[in-house]
N, C-alpha and C positions, 0 to 999 in steps of 0.2 A: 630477433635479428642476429643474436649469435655475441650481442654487446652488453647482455643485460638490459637493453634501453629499445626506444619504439621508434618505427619508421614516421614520421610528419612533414608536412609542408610548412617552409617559411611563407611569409608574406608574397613574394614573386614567384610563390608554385615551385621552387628548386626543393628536392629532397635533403632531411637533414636527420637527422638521431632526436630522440625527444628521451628526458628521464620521466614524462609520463605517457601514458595512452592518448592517445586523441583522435580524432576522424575529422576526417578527408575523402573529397571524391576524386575519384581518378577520370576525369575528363577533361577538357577543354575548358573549364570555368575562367582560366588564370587571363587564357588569351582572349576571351573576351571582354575582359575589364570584369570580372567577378570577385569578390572575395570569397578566400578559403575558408571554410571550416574553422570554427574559435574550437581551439583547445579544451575539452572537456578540464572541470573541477580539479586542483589536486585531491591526493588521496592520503592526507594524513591523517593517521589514527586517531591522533591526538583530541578527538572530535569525541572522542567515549572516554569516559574515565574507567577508574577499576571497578567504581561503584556503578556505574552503566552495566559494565561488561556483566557482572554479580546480579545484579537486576535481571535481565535479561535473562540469562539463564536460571536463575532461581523462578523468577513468576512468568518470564514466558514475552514480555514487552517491556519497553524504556520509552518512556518520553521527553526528547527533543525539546525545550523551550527556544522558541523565537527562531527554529532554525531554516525558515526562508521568510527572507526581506519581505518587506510590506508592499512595495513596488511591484511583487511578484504575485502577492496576494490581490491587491486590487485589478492587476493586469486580469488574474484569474476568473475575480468575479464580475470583471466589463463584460468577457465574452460569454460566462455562461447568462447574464443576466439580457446579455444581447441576443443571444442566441433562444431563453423566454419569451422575447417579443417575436416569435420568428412561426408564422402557421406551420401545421404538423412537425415541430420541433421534438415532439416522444414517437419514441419507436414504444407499441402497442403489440401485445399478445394475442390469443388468441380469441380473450373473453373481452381485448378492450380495454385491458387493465394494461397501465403505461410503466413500459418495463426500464428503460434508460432515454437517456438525450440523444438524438439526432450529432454527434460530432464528424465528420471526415478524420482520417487519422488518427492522431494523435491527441488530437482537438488542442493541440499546442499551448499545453501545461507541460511543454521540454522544460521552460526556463525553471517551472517550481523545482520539477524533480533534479536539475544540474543544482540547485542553490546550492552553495561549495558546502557548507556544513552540511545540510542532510546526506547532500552525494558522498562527502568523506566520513559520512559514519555507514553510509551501507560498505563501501568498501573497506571499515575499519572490517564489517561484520561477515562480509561476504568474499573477502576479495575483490582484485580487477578483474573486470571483465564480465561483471552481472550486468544485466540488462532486464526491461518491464514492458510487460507490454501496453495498450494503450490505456490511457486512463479513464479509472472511471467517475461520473461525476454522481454523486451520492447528496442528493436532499432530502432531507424531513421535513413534510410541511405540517404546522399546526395542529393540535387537536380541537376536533370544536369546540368553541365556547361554553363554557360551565361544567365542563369533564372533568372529576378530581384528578388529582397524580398519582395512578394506580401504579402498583410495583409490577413490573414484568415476572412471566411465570421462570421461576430457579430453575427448570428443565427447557426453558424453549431456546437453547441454544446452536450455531450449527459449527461446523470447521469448514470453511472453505472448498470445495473440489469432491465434498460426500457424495453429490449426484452426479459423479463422473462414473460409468460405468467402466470406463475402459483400465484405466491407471489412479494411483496415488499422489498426492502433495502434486498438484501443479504448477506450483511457483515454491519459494524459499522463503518469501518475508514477506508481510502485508504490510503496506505503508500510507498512514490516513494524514492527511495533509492537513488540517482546519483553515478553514476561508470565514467562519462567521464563529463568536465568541459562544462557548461550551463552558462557561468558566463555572458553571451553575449547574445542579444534577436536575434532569428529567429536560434538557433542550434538546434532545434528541442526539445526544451523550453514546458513542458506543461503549457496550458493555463487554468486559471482558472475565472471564474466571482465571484467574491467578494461578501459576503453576498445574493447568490444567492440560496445556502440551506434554507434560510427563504422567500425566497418570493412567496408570495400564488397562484401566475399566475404559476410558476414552478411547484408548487408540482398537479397543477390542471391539468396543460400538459403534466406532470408524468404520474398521474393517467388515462388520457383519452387517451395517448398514448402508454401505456404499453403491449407487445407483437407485434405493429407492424412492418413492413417488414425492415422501415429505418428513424427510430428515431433521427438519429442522422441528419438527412437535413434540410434545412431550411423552414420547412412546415409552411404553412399558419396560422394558428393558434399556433406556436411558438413564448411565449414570447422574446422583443427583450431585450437582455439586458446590449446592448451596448458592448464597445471595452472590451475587456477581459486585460487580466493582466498574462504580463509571466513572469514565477516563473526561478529567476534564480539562479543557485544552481553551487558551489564547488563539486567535487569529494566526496563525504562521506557527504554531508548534506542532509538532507530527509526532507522531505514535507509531512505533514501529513493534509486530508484533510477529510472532512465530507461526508458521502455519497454521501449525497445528493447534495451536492457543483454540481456546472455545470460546465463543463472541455471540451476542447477536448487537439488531439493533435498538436503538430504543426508542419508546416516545418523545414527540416534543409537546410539551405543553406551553414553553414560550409563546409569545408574542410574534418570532420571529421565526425566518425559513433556519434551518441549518446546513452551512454549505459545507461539504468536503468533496476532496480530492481521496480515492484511493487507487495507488500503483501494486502491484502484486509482481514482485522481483525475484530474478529466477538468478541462481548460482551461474557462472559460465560451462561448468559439465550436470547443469542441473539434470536433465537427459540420461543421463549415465550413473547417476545417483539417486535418483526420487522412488527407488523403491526400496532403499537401505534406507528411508529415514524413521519409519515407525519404530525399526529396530535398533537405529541409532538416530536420535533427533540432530545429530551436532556434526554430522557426516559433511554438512557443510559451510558452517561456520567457521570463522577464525577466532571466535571467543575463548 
């Protein structure tokens, strides 16, 4: 606005300055007895330390402890558990095989992803004015009974966006929410390799494998990049990880389902940027 600062609505709909972002609709809500739009999270840094920021860029992800409330967590897993009870609740491929949940929108996991900590460290990492699109809800159920805990194969890993035939890097940040306790390896724990968003053999079997049929196998030409590293998380701690990071996911051998959330957050000139990241990963961080 030409002030340094943001256009917002007070309380009675009258325009005012904001020192943060926030949204607002521009219609008629006020006169009809609506309330406006609550002010998105502030956006202090202060939510990353140095050793975050050093994390992050050294291995490629940082983990979050406890950084959305439990109020938010349980909100989370009412409706996905509600939305379980619910006939034709998976959306089904071609063979039958059940590919995600049935949500409309957003499937309103807004509040996890605004939790003021998580939101103020993606803007520690991205700036204002990133955005995600909708979220997805990611379970692991069970392996049958009496299956030992077999190690996942070192090469079955994928990056995100490799079957996109058209473009690179479709979002900026991967961000796993946890809804059920991971605190224990093999609960269906994602796997991550370590500083594998920079290594040139990756981004080259990115590049040479991008659009085919199953990316994620352990092809021939698939750098190997040894035992991976599972991530293991409390109820409300999140993971936030670089695109490009190598992941897969893993089994669960618990007792129990594993619930997460994962948002995939795009920079605000993500667009204008997502093809200089292989050659610069950091193109659009503020780390």
């Amino acid at each position: 606005m030409g002030h340094s600062r943001f256009l917002a609505l007070d309380a009675t709909g009258s325009a005012r300055l904001s020192e943060e972002p926030c949204a607002f609709v521009l219609d008629d809500a006020v006169s009809l007895g609506l309330p406006p739009v609550e002010e998105l999270p502030a956006s202090s840094a202060a939510q990353l330390s140095n050793e975050d920021r050093l994390h992050f860029r050294v291995h490629g992800f940082v983990v979050l402890r406890g950084a959305v409330p439990p109020e938010h967590v349980r909100a989370a897993l009412r409706l996905i558990n509600f939305t379980l009870g619910q006939p034709d609740c998976w959306q089904t491929d071609d063979e039958g095989k059940r590919t995600r949940m049935n949500f409309g929108g957003s499937g309103g996991f807004d509040e996890v992803l605004h939790s003021p900590v998580l939101w103020a460290a993606l803007n520690a990492l991205l700036g204002l004015g990133h955005k995600s699109g909708d979220a997805q809800v990611a379970l692991r159920f069970p392996q049958p009974p009496l299956r030992g805990d077999g190690v996942d194969d070192r090469k079955r890993y994928h990056i995100d966006g490799i079957n996109n035939k058209k473009s690179f890097c479709p979002f900026s940040l991967l961000c796993g929410v946890a809804l059920s306790d991971q605190s224990r390896p093999h609960s269906g724990n994602l796997h991550i390799f370590p500083g594998s968003h920079l290594n040139p053999d990756v981004h080259e079997w990115y590049k040479t494998n991008r659009g085919l049929e199953h990316p994620s196998g352990a092809g021939a030409n698939k750098p190997d990049l040894g035992e991976s590293v599972q991530v293991l998380l409390a109820p409300g701690d999140v993971v936030l990880a670089h695109q490009l990071l190598a992941h897969s996911a893993g089994l669960n051998f618990s007792e129990n389902i594993r619930y997460q959330l994962f948002f995939r957050v795009m920079h605000a000139r993500h667009e204008g940027l997502r093809d200089q990241i292989i050659a610069n990963p950091w193109v659009e961080f503020d780390s």
